[in-house]
C-alpha positions in Angstrom: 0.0 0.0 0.0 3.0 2.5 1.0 4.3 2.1 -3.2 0.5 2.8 -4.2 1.0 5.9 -2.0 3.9 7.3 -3.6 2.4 6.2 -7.2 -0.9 7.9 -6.6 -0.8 11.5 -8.0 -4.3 11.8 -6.0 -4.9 14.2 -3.2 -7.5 12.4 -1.1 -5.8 9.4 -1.5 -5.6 8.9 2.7 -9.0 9.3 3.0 -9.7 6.9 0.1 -7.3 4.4 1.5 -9.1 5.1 5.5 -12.2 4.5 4.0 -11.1 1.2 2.1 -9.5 0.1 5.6 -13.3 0.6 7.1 -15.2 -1.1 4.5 -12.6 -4.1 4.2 -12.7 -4.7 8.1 -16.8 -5.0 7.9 -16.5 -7.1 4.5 -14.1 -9.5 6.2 -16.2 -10.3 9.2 -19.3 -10.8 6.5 -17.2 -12.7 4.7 -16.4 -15.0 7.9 -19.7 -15.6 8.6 -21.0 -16.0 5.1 -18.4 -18.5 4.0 -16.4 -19.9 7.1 -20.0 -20.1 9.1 -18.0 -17.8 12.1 -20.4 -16.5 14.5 -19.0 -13.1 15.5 -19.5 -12.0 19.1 -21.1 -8.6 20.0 -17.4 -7.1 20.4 -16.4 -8.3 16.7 -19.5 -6.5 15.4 -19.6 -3.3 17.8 -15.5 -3.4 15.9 -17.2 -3.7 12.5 -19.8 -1.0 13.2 -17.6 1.7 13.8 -15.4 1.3 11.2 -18.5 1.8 9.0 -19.3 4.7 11.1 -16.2 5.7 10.4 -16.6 5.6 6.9 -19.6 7.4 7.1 -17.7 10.4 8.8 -14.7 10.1 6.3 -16.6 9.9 3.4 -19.7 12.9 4.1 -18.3 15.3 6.8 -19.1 18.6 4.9 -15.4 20.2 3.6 -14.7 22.7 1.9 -14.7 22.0 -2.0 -11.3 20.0 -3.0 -10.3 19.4 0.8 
């Protein structure tokens, strides 16, 4: 990820990658149950839920334009 970094000629590109991080956390654990039959606890998806909360803030927090 630190080489897409220093190839990316995007600005956001932290917020894009913090946002990835949130939805990949959440998509794993779905991915756990769905396939591997896991049965998260409530602590694995309190985790889950606020990384998508997270995303949420990092993705619609009103900026200003190109921030």
């Amino acid at each position: 990820m630190g080489l897409s970094r220093l190839c990316s000629r995007a600005p956001l590109f932290g917020r894009i990658l913090a946002a990835y991080g949130g939805v990949f956390v959440a998509g794993s654990l779905a991915w756990g149950v769905v396939v591997d039959k896991f049965r998260p606890d409530r602590w694995d998806i309190i985790g889950a839920a606020i990384c998508l909360i997270g995303v949420a803030v990092i993705m619609y927090a009103p900026r200003g334009v190109g921030q």
